[in-house]
Each structure stands twice: as C-alpha cells, then as structure tokens.
N, C-alpha and C positions, 0 to 999 in steps of 0.2 A: 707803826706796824700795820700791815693790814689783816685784813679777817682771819687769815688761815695762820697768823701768828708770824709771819716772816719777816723780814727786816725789807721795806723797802728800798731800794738802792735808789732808787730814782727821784724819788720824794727825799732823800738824807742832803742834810744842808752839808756837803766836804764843797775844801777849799778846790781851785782851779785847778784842772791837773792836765791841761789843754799842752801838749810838747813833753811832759813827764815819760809816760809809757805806761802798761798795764798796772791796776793799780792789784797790789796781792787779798788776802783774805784780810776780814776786818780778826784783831786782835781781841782777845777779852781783854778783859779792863784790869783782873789781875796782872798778864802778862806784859799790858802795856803799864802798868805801874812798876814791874821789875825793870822793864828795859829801860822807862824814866830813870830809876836809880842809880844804871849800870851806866848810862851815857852821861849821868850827873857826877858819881862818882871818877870817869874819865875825863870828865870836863872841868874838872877842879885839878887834877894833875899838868905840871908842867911840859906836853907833848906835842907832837904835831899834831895828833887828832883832838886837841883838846877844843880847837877853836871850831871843828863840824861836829864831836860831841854836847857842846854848848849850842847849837844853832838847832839841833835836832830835838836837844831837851828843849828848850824855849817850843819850839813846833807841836812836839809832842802834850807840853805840859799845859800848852796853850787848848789842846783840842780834846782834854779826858779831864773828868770832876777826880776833885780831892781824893783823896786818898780817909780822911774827915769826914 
C-alpha cells in the first residue's frame, strides 16, 4: 500500500494477463472465498462446467489465503 492507504496496482505481484482483456475490480476476500465454494461445489458435480469450475477454483484458491 502506499501512503494515502490505497492498494497499489502496479506494485501487486498478479499473474500475466498480457491477451486476457480488462482486468474487473479486485474481489474482497469474503467474496472471493464464496465464489471459491460456489465453483468447488460445481466442480465436484458430474457437468460440463465441472471441468472450468475445477480449473477456476484451482486459480482462485491458488491466489487468496485460507479461509484458517
């Protein structure tokens, strides 16, 4: 952070996002721990989105501390 309290964006270590497209608002960390649950609970059902709800939580769960 720097002085005035803001979150640096330019100084934050995010993965590549070079060919992705605009990147949206950063998430709180509650919200990204629901949406972890919501793609892990879809990612353990037998669907077609099971196998990018599994890919997304790996991503996700990869880049937010515990929940612990």
């Amino acid at each position: 952070m720097d002085d005035d309290g803001l979150f640096d964006l330019q100084a934050a270590d995010f993965a590549p996002s070079e060919g992705t497209g605009p990147r949206l608002a950063l998430l709180t960390l509650e919200e990204a721990h629901d949406l972890l649950r919501l793609l892990t609970t879809i990612a353990q059902q037998d669907g077609p989105l099971s196998p990018e709800a599994d890919r997304l939580a790996k991503e996700i769960a990869a880049r937010i501390p515990s929940e612990n």
